[in-house]
PQR file of N, CA, C, O and H, with PARSE charges and radii, in Angstrom:
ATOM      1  N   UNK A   1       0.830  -1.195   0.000 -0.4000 1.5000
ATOM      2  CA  UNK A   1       0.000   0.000   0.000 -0.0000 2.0000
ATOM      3  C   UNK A   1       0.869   1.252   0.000  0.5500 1.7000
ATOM      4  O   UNK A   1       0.413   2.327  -0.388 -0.5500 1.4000
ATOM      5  N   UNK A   2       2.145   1.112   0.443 -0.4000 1.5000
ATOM      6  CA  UNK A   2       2.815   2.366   0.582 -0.0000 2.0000
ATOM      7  C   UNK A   2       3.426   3.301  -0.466  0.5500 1.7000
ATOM      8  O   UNK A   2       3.702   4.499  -0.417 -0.5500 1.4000
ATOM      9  H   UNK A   2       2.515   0.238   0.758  0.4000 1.0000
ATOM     10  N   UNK A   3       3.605   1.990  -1.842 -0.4000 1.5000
ATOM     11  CA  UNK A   3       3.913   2.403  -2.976 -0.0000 2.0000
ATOM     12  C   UNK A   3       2.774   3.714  -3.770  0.5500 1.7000
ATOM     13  O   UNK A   3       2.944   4.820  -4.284 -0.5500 1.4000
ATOM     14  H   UNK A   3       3.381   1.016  -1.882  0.4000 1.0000
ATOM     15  N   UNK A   4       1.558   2.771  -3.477 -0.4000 1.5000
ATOM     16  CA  UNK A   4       0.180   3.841  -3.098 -0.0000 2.0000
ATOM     17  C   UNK A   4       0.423   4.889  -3.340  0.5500 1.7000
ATOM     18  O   UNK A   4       0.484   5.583  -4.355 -0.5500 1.4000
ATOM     19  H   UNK A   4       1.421   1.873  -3.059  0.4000 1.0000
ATOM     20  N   UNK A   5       0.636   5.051  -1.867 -0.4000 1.5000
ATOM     21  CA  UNK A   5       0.989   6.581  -0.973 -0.0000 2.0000
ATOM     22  C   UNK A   5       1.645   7.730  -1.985  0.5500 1.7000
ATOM     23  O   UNK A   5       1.321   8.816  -2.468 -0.5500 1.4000
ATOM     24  H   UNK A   5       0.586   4.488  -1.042  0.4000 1.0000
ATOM     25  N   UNK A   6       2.942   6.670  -2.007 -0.4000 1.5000
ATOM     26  CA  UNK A   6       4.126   6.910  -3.182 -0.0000 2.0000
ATOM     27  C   UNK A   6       3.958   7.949  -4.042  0.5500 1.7000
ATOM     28  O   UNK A   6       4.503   9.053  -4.043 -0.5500 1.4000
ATOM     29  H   UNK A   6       3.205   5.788  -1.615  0.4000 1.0000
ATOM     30  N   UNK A   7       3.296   7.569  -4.637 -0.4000 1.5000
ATOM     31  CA  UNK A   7       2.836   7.432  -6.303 -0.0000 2.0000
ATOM     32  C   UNK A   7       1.691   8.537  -6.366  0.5500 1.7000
ATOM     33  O   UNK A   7       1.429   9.195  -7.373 -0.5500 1.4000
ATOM     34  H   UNK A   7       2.853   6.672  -4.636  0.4000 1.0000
ATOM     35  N   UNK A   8       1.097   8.632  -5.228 -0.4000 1.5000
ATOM     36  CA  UNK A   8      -0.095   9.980  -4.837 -0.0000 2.0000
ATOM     37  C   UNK A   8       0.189  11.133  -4.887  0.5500 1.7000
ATOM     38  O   UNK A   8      -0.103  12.122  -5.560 -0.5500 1.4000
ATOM     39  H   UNK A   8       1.309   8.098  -4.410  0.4000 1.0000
ATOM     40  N   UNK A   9       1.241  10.685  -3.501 -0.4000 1.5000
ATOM     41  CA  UNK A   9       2.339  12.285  -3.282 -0.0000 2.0000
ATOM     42  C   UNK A   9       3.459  12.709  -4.330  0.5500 1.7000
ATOM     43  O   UNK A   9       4.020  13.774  -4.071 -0.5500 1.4000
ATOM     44  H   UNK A   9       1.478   9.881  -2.954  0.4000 1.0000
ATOM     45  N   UNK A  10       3.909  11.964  -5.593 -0.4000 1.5000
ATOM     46  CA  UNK A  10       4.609  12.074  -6.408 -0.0000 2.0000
ATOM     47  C   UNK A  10       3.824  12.853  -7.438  0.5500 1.7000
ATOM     48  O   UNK A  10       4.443  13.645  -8.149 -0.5500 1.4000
ATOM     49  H   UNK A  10       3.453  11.099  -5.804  0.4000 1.0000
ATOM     50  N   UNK A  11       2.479  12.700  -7.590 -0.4000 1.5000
ATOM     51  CA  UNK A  11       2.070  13.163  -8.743 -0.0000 2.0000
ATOM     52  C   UNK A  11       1.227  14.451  -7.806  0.5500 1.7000
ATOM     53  O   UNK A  11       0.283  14.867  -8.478 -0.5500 1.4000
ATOM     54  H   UNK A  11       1.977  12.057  -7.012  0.4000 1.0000
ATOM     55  N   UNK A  12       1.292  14.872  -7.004 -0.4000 1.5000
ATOM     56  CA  UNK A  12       1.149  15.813  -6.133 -0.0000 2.0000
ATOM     57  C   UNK A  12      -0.508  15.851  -5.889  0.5500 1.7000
ATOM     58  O   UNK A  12      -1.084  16.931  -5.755 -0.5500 1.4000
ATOM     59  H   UNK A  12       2.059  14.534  -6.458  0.4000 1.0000
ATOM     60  N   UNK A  13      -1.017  14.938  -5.856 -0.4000 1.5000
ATOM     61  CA  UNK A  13      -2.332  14.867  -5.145 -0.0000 2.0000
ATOM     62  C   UNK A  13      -2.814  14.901  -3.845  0.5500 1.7000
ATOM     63  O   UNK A  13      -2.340  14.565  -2.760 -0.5500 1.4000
ATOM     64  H   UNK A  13      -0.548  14.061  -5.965  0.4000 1.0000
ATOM     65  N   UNK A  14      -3.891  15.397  -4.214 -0.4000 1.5000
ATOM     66  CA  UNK A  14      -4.535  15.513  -2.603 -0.0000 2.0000
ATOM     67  C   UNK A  14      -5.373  14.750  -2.210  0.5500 1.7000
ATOM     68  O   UNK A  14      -6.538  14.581  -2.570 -0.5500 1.4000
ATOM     69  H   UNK A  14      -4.275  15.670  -5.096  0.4000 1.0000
ATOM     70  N   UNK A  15      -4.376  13.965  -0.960 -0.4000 1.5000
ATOM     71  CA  UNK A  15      -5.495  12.552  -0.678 -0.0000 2.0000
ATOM     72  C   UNK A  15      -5.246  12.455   1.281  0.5500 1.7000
ATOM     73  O   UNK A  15      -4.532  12.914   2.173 -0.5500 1.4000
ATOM     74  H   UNK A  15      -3.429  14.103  -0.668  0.4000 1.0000
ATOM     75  N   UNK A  16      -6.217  11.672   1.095 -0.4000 1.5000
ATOM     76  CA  UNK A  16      -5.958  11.543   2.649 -0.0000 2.0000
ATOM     77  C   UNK A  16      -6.278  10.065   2.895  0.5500 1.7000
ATOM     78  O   UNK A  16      -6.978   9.531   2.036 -0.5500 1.4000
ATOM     79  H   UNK A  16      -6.797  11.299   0.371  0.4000 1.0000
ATOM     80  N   UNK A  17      -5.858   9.289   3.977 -0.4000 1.5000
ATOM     81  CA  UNK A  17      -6.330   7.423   4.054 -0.0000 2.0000
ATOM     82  C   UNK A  17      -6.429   7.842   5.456  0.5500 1.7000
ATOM     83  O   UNK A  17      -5.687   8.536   6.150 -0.5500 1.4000
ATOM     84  H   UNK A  17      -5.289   9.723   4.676  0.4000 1.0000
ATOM     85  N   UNK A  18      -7.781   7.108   5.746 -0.4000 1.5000
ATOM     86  CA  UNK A  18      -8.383   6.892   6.743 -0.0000 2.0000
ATOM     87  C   UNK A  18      -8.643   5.625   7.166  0.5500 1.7000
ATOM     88  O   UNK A  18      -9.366   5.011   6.382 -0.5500 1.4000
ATOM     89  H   UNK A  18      -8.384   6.544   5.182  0.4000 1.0000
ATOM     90  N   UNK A  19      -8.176   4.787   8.504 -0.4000 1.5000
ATOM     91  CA  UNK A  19      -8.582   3.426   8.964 -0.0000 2.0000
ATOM     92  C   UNK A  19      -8.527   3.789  10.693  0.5500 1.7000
ATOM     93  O   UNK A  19      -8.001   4.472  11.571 -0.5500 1.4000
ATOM     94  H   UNK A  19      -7.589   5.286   9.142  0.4000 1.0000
ATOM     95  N   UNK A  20      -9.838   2.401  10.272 -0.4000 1.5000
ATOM     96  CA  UNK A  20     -10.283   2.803  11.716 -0.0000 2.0000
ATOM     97  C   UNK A  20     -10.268   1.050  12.597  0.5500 1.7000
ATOM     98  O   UNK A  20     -10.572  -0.112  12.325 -0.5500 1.4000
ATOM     99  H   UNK A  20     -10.265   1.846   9.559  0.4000 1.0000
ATOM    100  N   UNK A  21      -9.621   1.960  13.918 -0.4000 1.5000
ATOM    101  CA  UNK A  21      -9.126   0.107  14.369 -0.0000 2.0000
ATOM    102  C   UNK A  21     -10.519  -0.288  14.640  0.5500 1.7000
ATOM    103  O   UNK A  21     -11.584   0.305  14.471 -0.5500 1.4000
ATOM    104  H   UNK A  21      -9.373   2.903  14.139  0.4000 1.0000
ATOM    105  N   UNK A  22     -10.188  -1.595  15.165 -0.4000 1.5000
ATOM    106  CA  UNK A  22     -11.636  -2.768  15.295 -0.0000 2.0000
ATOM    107  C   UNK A  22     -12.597  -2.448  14.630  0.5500 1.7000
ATOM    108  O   UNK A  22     -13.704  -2.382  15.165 -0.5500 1.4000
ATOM    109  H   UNK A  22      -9.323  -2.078  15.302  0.4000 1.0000
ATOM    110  N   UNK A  23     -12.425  -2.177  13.338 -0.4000 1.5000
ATOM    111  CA  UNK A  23     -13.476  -2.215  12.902 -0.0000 2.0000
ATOM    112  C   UNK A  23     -13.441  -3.219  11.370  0.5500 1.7000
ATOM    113  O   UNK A  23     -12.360  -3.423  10.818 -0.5500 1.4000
ATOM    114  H   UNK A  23     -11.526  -2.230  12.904  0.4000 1.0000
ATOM    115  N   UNK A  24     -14.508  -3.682  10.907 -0.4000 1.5000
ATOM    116  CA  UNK A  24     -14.996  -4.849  10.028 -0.0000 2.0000
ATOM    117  C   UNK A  24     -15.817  -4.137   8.540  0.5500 1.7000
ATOM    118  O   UNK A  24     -16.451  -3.088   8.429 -0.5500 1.4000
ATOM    119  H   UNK A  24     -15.386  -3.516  11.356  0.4000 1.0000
ATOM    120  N   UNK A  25     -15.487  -5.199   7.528 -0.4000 1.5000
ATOM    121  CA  UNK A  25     -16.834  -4.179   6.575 -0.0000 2.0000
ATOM    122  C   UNK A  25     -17.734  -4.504   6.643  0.5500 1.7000
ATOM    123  O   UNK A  25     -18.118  -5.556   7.153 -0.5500 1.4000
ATOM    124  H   UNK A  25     -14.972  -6.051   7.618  0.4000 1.0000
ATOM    125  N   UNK A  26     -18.388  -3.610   6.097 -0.4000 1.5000
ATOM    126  CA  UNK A  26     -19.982  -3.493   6.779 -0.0000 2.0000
ATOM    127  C   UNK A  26     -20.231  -2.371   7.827  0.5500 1.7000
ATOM    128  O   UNK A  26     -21.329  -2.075   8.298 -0.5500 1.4000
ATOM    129  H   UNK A  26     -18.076  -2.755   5.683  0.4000 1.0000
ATOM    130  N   UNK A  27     -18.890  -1.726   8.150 -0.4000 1.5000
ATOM    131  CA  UNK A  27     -19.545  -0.966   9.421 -0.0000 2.0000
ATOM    132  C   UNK A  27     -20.162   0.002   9.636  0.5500 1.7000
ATOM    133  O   UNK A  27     -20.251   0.622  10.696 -0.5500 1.4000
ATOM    134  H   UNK A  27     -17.998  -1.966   7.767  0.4000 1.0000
ATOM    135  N   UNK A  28     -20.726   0.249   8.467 -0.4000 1.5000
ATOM    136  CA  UNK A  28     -22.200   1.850   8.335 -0.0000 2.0000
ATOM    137  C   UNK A  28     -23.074   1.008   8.326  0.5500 1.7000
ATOM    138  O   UNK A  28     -24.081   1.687   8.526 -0.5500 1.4000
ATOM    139  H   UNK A  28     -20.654  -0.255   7.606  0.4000 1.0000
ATOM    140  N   UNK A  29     -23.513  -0.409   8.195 -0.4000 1.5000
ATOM    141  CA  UNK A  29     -24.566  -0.766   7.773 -0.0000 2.0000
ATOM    142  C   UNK A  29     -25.395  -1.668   9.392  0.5500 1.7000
ATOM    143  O   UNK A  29     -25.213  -2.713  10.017 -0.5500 1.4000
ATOM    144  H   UNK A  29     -22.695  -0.961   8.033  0.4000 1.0000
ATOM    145  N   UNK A  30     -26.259  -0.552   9.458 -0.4000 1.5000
ATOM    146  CA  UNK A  30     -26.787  -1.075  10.984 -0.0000 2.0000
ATOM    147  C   UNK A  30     -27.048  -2.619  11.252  0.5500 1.7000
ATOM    148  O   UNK A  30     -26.871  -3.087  12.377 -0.5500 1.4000
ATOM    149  H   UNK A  30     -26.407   0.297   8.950  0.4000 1.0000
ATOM    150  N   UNK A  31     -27.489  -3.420  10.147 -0.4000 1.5000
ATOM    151  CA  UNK A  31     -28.057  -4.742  10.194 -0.0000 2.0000
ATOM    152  C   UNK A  31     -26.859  -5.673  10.202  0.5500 1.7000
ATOM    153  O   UNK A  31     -27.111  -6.870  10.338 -0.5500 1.4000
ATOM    154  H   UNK A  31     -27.633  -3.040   9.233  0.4000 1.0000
ATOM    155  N   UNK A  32     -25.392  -5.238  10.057 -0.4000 1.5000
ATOM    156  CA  UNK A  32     -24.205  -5.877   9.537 -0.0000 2.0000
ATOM    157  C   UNK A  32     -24.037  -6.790  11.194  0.5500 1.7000
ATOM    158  O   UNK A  32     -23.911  -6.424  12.363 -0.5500 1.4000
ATOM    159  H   UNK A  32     -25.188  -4.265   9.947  0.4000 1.0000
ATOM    160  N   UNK A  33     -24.096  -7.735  10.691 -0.4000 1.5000
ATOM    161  CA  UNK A  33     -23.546  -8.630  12.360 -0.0000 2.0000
ATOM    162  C   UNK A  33     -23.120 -10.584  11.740  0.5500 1.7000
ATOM    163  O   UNK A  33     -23.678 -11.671  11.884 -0.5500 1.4000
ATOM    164  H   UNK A  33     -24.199  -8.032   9.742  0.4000 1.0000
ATOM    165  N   UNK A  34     -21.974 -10.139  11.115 -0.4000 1.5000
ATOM    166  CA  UNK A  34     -21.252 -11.836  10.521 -0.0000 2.0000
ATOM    167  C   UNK A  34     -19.926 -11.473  11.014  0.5500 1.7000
ATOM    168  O   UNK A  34     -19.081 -11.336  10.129 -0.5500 1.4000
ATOM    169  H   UNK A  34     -21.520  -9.256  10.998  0.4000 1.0000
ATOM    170  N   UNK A  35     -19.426 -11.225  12.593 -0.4000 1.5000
ATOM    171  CA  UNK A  35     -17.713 -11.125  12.334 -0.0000 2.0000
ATOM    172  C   UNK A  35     -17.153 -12.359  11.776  0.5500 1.7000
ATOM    173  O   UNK A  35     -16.052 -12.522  11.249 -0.5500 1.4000
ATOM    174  H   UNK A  35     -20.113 -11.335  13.312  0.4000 1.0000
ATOM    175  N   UNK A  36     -18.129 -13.231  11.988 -0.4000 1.5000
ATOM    176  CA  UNK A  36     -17.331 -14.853  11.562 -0.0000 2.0000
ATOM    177  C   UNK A  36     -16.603 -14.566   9.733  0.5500 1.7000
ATOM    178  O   UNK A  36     -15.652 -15.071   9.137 -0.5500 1.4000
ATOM    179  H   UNK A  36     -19.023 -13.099  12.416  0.4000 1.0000
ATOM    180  N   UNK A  37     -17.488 -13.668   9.411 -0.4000 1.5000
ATOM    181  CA  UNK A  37     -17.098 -13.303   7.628 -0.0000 2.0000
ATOM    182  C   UNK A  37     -16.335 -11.529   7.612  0.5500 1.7000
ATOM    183  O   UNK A  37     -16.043 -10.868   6.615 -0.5500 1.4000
ATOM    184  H   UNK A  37     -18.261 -13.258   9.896  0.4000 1.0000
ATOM    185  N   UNK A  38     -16.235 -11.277   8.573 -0.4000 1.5000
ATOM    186  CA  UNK A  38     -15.481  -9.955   8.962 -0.0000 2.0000
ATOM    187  C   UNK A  38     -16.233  -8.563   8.612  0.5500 1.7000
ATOM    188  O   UNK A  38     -15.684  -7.482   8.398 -0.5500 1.4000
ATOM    189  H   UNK A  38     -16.472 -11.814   9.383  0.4000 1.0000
ATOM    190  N   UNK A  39     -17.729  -8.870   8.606 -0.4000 1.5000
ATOM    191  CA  UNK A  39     -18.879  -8.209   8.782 -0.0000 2.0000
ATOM    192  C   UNK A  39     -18.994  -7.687  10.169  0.5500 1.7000
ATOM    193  O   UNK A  39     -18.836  -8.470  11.106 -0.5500 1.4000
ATOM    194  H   UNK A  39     -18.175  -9.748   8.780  0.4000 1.0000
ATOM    195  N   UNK A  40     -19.233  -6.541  10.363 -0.4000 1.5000
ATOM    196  CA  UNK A  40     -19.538  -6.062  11.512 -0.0000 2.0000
ATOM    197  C   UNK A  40     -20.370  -4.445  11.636  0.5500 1.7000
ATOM    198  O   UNK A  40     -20.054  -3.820  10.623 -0.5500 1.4000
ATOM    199  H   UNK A  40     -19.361  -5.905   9.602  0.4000 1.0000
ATOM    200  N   UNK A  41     -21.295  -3.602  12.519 -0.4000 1.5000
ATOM    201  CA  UNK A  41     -21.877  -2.607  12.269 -0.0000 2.0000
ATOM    202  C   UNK A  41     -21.019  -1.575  13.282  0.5500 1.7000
ATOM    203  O   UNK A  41     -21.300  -1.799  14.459 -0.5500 1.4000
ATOM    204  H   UNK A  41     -21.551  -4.109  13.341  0.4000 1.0000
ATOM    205  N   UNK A  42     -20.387  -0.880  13.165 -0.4000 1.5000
ATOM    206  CA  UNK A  42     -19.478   0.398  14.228 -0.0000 2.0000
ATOM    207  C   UNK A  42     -20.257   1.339  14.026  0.5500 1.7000
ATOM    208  O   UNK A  42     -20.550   2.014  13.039 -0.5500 1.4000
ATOM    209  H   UNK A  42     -20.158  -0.697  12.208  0.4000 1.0000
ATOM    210  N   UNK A  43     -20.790   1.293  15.851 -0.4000 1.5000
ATOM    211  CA  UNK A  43     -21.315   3.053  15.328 -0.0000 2.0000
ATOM    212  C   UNK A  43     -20.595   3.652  15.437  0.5500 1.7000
ATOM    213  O   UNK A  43     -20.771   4.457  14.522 -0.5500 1.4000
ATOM    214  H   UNK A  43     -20.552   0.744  16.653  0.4000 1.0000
ATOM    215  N   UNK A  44     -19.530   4.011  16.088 -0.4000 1.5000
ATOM    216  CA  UNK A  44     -18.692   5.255  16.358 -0.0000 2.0000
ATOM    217  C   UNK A  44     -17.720   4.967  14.899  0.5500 1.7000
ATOM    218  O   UNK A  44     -17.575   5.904  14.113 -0.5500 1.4000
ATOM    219  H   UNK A  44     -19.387   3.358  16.831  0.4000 1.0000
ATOM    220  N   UNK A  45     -17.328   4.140  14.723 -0.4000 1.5000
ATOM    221  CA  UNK A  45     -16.182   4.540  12.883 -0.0000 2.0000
ATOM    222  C   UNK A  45     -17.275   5.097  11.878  0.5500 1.7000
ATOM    223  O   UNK A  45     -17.100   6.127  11.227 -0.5500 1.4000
ATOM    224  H   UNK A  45     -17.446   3.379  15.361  0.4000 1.0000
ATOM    225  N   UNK A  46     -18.825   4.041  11.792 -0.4000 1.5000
ATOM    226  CA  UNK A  46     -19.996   5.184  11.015 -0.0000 2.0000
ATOM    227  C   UNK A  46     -19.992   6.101  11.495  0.5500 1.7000
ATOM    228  O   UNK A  46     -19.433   6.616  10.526 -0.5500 1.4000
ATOM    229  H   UNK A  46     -18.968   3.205  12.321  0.4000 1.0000
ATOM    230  N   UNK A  47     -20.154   7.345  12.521 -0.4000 1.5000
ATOM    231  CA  UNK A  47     -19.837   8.272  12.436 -0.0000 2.0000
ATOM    232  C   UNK A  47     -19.091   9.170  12.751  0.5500 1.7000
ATOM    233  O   UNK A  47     -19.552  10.244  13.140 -0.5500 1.4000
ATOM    234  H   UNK A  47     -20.608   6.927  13.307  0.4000 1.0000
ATOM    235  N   UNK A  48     -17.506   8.901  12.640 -0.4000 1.5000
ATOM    236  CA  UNK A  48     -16.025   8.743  12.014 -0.0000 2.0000
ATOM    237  C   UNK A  48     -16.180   9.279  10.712  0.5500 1.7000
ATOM    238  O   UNK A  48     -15.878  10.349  10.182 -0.5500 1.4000
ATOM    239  H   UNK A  48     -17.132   8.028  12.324  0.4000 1.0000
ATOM    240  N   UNK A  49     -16.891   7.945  10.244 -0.4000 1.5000
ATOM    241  CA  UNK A  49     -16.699   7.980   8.627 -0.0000 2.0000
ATOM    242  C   UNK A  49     -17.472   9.463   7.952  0.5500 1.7000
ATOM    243  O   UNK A  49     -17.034  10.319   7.183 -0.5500 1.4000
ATOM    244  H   UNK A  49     -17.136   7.077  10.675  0.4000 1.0000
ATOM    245  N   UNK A  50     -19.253   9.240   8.864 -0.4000 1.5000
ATOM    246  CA  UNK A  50     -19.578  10.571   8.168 -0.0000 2.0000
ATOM    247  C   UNK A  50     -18.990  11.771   8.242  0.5500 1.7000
ATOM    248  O   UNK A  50     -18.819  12.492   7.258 -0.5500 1.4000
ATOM    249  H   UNK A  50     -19.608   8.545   9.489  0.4000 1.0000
ATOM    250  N   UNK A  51     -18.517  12.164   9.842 -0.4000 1.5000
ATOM    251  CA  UNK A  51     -18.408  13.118   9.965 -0.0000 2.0000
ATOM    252  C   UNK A  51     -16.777  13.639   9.056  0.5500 1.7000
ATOM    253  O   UNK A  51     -16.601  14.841   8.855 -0.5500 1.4000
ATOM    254  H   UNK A  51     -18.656  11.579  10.641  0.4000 1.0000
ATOM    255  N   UNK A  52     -15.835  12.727   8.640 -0.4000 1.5000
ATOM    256  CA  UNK A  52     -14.794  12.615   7.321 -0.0000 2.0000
ATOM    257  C   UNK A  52     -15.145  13.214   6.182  0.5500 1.7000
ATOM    258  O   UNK A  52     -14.512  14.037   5.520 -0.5500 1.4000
ATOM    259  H   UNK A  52     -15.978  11.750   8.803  0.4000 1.0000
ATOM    260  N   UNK A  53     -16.720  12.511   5.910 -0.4000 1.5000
ATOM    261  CA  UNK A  53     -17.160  12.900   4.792 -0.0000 2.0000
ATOM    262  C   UNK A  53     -17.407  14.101   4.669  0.5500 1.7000
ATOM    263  O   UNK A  53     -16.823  14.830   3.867 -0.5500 1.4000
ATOM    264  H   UNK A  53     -17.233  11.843   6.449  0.4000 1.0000
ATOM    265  N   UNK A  54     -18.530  14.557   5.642 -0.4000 1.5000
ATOM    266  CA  UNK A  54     -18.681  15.862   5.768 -0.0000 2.0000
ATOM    267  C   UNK A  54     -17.924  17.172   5.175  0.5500 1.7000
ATOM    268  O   UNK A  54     -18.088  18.026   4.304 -0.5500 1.4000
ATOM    269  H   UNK A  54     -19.005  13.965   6.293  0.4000 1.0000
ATOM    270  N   UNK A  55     -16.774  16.720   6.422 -0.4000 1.5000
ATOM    271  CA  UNK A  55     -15.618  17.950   5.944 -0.0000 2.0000
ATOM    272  C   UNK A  55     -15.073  17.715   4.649  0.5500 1.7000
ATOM    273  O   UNK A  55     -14.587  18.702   4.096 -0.5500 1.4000
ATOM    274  H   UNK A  55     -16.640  16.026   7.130  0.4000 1.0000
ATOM    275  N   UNK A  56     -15.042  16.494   3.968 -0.4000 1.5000
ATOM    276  CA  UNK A  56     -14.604  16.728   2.887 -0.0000 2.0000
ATOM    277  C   UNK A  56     -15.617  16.868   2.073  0.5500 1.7000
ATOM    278  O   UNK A  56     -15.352  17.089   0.892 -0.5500 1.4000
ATOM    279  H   UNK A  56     -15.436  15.693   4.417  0.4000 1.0000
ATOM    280  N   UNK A  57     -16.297  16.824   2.277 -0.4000 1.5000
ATOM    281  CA  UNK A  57     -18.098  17.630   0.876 -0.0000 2.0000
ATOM    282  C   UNK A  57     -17.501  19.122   1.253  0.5500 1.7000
ATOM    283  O   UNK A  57     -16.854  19.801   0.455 -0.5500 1.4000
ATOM    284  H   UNK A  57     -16.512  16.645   3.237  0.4000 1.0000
ATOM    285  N   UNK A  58     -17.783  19.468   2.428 -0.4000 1.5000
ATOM    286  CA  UNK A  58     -17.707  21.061   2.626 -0.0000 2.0000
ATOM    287  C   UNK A  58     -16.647  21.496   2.152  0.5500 1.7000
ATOM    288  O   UNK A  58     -16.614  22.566   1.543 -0.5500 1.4000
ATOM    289  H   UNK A  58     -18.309  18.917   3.076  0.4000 1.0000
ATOM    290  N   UNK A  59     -15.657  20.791   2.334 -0.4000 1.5000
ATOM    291  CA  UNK A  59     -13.885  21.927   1.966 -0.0000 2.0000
ATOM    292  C   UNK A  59     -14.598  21.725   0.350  0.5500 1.7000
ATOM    293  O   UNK A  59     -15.206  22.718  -0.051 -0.5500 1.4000
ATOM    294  H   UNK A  59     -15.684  19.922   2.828  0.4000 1.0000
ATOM    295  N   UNK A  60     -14.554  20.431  -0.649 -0.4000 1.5000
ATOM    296  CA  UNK A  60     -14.569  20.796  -1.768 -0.0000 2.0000
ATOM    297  C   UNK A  60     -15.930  21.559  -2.402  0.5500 1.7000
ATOM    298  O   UNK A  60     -15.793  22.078  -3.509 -0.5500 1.4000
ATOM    299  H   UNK A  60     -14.060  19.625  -0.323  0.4000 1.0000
ATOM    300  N   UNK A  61     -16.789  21.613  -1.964 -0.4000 1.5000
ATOM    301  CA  UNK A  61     -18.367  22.497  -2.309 -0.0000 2.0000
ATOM    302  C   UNK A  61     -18.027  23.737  -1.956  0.5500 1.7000
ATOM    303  O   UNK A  61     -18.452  24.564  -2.763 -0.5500 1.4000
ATOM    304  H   UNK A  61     -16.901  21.191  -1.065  0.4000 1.0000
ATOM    305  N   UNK A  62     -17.177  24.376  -0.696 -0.4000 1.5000
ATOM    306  CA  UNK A  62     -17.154  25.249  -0.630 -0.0000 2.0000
ATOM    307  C   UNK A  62     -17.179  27.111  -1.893  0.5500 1.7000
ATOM    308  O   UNK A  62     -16.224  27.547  -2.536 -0.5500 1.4000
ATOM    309  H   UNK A  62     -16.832  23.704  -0.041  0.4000 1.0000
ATOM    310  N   UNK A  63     -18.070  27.494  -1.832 -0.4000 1.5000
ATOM    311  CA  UNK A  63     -18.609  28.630  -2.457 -0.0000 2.0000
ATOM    312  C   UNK A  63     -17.444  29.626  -2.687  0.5500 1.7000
ATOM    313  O   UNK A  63     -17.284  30.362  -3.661 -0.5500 1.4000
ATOM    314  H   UNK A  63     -18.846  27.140  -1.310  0.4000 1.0000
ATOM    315  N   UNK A  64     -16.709  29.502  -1.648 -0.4000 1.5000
ATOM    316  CA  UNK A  64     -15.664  31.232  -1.600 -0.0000 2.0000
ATOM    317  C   UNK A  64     -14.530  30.513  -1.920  0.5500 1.7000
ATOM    318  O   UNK A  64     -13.536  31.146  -1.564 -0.5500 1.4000
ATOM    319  H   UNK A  64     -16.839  28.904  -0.857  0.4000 1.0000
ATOM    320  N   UNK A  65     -14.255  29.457  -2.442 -0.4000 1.5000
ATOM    321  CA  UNK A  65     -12.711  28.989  -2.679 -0.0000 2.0000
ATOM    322  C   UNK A  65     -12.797  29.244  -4.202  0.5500 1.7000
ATOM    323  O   UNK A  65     -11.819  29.032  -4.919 -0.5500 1.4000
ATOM    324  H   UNK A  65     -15.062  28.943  -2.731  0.4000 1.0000
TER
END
């Protein structure tokens, strides 16, 4: 993954990676409950995740930039 990174910041993009410990996919999805399949529902990384989103809708929507 770091080559990733690499290769992001080389071509001078603007990125950001976000991970969130103990947490499984599935984890916005309230009904998600298989850790046996690495399914799981987080409320606090879901809203982690939204509130991520958020700021990044707002910085790029922003009107006066």
């Amino acid at each position: 993954m770091l080559s990733h990174w690499r290769e992001l910041a080389d071509a001078g993009a603007d990125w950001q990676f976000h991970a969130f410990g103990r947490t499984m996919h599935s984890f916005m999805a309230e009904g998600a409950d298989r850790p046996e399949l690495g399914i799981a529902y987080n409320a606090r990384s879901a809203e982690r995740a939204w509130s991520g989103l958020r700021g990044f809708l707002a910085e790029c929507l922003d009107p006066s930039d």
